[in-house]
N, C-alpha and C positions, 0 to 999 in steps of 0.2 A: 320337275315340280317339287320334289322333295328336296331340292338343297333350300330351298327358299320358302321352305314351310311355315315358319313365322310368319314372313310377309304374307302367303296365302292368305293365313290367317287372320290377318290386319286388315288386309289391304278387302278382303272377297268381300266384307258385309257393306265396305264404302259403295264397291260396284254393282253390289244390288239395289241398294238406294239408291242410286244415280239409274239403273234402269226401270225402278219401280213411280220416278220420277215422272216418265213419261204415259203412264197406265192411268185411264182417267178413274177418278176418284168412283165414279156410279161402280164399277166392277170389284166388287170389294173380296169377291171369290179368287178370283184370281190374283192378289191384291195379296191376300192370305196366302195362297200356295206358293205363290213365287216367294214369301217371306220365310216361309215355311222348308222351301228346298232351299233355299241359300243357306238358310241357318243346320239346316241338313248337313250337307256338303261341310260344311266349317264344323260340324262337330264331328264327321267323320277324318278333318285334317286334323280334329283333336285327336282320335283314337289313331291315329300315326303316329302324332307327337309321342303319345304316353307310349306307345309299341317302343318306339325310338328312343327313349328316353331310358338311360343306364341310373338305376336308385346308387348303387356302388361308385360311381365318380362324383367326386366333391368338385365344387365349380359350376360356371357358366357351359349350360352344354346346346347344341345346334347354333354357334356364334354365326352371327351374318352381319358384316362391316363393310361399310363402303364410302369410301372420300363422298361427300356430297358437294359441300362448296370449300373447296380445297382454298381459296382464296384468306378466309374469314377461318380454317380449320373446324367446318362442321364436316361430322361424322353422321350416316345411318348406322344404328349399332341396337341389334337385337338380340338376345339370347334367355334361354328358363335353365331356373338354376331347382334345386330341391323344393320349393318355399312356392316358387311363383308357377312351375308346370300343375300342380292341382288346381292351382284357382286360374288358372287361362282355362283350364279342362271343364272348371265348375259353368264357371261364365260361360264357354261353348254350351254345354249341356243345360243348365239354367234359360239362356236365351232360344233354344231349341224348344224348349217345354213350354216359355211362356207365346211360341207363334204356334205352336199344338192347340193351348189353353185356348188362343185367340177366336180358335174357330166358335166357342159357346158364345160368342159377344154377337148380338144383335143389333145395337147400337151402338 
């Protein structure tokens, strides 16, 4: 799991939505929780990232590449450099707070 910790990261909150898809609308509890541990779970691959993450190397660090359509020369190409790992981190952490916040909403 951790060589592909980006895409975790990417990819985890797509597949919650897609099974939050099938949960009917009247259960709004459950609706929140399951919003609530996904975004969980993703800010704790945040708190990997940063554990992982060396401040002393300058560059792209966790690089993850992969030929997609080799035909055409598309690349998957992911990596956090100094700049863009706090604000993936904010954004995990932010999005975590605001499915916390969600629970005060009544309507």
């Amino acid at each position: 799991m951790t060589n592909h910790l980006l895409s975790w990261i990417v990819f985890s909150p797509l597949a919650g939505a897609l099974v939050l898809l099938f949960v009917p609308k009247s259960k709004t509890g459950l609706l929140k929780w399951f919003a609530t541990a996904v975004t969980g779970l993703n800010l704790l691959l945040g708190l990997i990232l940063v554990a992982r993450f060396n401040p002393n190397d300058a560059g792209i660090q966790m690089l993850e590449k992969f030929v997609w359509i080799p035909q055409i020369g598309v690349h998957y190409l992911l990596g956090v450099d100094g700049i863009s790992m706090p604000m993936v981190f904010l954004t995990l952490l932010l999005s975590f707070l605001a499915c916390v916040g969600s629970f005060g909403i009544k309507e």
